[in-house]
C-alpha positions in Angstrom: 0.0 0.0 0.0 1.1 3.4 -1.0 2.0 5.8 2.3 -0.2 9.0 2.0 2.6 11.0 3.8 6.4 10.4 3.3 8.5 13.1 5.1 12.1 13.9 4.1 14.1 16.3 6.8 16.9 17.5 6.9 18.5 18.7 9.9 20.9 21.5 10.6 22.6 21.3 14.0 22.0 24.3 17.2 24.7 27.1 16.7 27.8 26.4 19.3 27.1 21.9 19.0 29.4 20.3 17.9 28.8 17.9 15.4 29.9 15.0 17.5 27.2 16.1 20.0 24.7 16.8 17.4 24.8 13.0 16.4 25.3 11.7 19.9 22.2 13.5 21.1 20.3 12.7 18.0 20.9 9.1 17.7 21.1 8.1 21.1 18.2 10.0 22.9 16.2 11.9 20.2 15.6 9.5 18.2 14.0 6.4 20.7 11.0 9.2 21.1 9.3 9.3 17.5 9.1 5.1 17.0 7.4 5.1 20.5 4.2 7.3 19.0 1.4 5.9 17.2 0.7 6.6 13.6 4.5 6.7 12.4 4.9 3.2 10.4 8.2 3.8 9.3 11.6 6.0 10.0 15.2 5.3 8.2 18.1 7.7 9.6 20.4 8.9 7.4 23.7 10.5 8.9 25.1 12.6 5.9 28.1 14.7 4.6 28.8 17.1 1.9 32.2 17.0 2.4 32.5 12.9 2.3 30.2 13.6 -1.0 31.9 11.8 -4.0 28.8 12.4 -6.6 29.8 14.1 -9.9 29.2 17.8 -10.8 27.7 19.1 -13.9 28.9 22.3 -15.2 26.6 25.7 -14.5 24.4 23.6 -11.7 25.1 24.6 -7.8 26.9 20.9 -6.0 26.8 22.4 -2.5 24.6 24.2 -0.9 25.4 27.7 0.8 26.9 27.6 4.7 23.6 28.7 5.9 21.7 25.6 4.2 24.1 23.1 5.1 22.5 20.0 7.4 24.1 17.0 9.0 21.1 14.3 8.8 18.2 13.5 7.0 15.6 11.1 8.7 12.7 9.9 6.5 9.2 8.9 8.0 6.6 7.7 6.2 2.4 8.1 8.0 0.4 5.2 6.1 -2.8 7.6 6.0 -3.9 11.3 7.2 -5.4 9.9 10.0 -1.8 8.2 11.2 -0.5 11.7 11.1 -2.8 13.1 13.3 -2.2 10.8 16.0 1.3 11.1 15.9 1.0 14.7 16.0 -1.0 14.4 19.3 0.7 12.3 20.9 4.3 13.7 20.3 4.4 16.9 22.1 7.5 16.2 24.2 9.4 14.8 20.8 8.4 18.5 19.3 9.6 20.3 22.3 12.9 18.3 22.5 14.2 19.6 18.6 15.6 22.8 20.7 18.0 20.8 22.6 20.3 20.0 19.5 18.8 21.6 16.3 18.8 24.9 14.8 16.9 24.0 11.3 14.4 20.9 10.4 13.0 21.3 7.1 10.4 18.9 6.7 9.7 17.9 2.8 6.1 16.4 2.2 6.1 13.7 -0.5 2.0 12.9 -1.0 1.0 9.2 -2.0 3.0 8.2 -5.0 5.1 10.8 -5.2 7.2 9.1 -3.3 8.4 5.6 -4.4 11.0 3.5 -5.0 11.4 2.3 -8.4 13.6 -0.6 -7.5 15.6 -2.1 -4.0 18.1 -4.7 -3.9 19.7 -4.0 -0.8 18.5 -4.6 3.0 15.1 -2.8 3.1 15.6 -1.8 6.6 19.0 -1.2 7.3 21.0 -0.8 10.6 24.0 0.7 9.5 26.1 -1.4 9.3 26.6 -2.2 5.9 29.3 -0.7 3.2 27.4 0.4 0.4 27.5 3.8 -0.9 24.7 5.9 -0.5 23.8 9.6 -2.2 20.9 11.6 -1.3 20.5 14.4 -4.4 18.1 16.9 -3.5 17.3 18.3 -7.0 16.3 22.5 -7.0 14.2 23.1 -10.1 15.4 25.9 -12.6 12.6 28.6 -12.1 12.3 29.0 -15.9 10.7 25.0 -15.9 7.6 24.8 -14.5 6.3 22.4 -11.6 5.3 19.8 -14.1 7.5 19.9 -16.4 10.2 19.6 -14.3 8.1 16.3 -12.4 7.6 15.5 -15.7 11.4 15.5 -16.2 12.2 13.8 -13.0 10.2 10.4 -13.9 10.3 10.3 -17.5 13.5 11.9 -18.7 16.0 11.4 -15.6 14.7 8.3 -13.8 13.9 6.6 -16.9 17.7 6.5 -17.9 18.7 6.0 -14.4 16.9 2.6 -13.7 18.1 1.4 -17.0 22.2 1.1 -14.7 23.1 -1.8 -13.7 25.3 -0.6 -10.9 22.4 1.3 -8.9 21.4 -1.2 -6.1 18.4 1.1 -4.9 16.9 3.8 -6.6 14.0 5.7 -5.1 12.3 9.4 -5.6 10.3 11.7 -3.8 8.7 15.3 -5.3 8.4 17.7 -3.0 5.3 20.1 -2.5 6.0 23.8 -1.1 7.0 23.9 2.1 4.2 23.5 4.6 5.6 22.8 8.5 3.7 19.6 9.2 5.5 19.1 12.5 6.0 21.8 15.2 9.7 22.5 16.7 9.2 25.7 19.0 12.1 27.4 18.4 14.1 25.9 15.6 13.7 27.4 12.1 11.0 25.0 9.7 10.7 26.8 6.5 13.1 28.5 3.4 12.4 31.0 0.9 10.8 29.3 -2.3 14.4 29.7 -3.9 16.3 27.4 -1.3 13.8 24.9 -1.3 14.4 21.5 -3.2 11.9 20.3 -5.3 13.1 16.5 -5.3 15.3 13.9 -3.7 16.5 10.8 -5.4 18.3 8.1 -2.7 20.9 6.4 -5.6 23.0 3.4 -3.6 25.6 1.4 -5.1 28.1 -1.3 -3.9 31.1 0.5 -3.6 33.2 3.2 -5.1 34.4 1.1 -7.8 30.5 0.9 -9.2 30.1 4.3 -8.3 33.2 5.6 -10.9 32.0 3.0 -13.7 28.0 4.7 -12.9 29.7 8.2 -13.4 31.3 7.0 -16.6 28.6 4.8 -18.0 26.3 6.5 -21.0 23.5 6.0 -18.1 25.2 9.4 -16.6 26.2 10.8 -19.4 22.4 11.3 -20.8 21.1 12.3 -17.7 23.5 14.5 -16.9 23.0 16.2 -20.1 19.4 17.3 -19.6 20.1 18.4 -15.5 21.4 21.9 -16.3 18.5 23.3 -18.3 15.9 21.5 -15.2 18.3 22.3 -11.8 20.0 25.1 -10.9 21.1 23.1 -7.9 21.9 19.6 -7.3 23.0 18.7 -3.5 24.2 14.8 -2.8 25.4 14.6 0.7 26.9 11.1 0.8 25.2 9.1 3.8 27.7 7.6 6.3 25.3 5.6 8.2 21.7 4.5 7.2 19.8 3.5 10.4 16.1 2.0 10.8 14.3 2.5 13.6 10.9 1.8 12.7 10.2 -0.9 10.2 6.8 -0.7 9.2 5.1 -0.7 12.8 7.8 -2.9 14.1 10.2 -0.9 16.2 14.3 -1.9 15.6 16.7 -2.6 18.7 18.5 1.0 17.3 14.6 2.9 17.7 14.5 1.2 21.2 17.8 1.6 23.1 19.6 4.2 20.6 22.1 3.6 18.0 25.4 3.4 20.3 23.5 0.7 22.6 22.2 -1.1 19.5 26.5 -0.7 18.0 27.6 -2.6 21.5 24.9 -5.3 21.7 25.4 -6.2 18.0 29.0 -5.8 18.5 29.1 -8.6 21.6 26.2 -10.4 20.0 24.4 -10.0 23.3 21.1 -11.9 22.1 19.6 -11.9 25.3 19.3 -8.1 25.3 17.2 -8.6 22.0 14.7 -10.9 23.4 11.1 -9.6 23.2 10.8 -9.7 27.4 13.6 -7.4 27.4 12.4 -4.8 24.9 9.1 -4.4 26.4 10.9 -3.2 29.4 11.8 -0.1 27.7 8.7 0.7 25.4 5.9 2.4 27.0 2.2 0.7 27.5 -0.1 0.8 24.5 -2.9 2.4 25.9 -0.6 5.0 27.4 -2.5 8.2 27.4 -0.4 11.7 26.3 -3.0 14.2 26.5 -1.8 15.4 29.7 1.6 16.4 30.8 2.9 15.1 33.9 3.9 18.2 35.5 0.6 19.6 34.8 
């Protein structure tokens, strides 16, 4: 079934944190919060870098983004319908109030029904991060001369069309943005961009390694779609993802969404089965029928 909500965010660490800090604090307490709630069905974490980037460039199109628009992560969470959303959005007040702790910028990108989809997946559909393949996120800013659907038009039919047809792309999958509209509230950390430093696409391209990723780049497969990206983009960002981290796998919440991604490291590390046995995950999720309404301290 198609998700009626995919969100893509990414996230822009709190002037004066380090960005050690920034991914201590978000994979090992922010992120046990949202897989807790009811309505998300699935989140995947994606620790990124521009500077670690090793995607190819084309001539007049922006590769990095300005200082002010950098981020340093990119989770993705998909709400199966409208309805889902709404009960994650009530019950995940103290998730909202805790983006201020570590984050100066979320900008969350709303991918409606289809427009989000993966056109093909050959690797591990919900990842824990510990695998070597090399991931790019390239978030796509359309050229203001080309309209909204010509440009989508362009996405599917012109540049996915020739990527899918490469036989070194492991996982390929799209989203299409709308306009920014903040669907989840941080108090205090900045949600939205002017139109012109908003993306208006993201395509996830994985590959084995490096050596697939240079004979990709120098394949015809590039070559054409390279060709038509300068007169549709005038930017195209691909932070390379260091680690790709699942914590919610459609309903089912991963070792990494319930203890963190350090704990989750040390137990795979030590194969410590017993501390992924169902009787000791339930000690740390909170009852089903556990009503949020009210704060405690209220």
């Amino acid at each position: 079934m198609t998700d009626a909500l995919t969100l893509v965010i990414p996230l822009r660490a709190k002037d004066g944190v380090s960005e050690a800090d920034f991914y201590d604090y978000w994979l090992n307490a922010h992120i046990t919060l949202p897989p807790r709630f009811p309505g998300i069905d699935s989140v995947y974490l994606h620790q990124v870098s521009f500077g670690d980037s090793l995607w190819p460039t084309v001539a007049g199109v922006s590769s990095q983004p300005d200082p002010d628009d950098d981020f340093q992560g990119v989770p993705e969470a998909t709400f199966p319908t409208f309805e889902d959303l709404a009960a994650f959005q009530a019950a995940s007040r103290v998730q909202m109030e805790d983006g201020i702790n570590f984050l100066s910028q979320m900008i969350g990108y709303a991918g409606l029904g289809a427009d989000s989809s993966t056109v093909h997946d050959s690797t591990d559909p919900a990842p824990d991060g510990t695998d070597s393949l090399v991931r790019h996120l390239v978030f796509l800013r359309r050229n203001p001369d080309v309209s909204v659907a010509e440009f989508r038009t362009w996405v599917d039919h012109g540049l996915l069309a020739t990527l899918v047809g490469s036989p070194e792309i492991l996982k390929l999958r799209r989203h299409l943005f709308e306009e920014l509209d903040v669907t989840l509230d941080h108090p205090g950390v900045v949600m939205t961009k002017p139109l012109d430093r908003q993306y208006q696409a993201m395509i996830e391209i994985v590959v084995a390694d490096t050596e697939a990723l240079d004979r990709f780049v120098s394949s015809q497969d590039w070559q054409t779609a390279a060709a038509t990206i300068t007169g549709h983009c005038v930017a195209m960002h691909a932070p390379r993802v260091t680690r790709c981290i699942t914590t919610k796998d459609h309903g089912s919440i991963t070792l990494a969404g319930v203890r963190g991604v350090a704990v989750a490291d040390v137990i795979r590390r030590l194969n410590a089965e017993s501390q992924t046995h169902d009787d000791v995950l339930r000690e740390f999720l909170p009852p089903a029928d556990l009503d949020r309404r009210v704060p405690v301290h209220a």
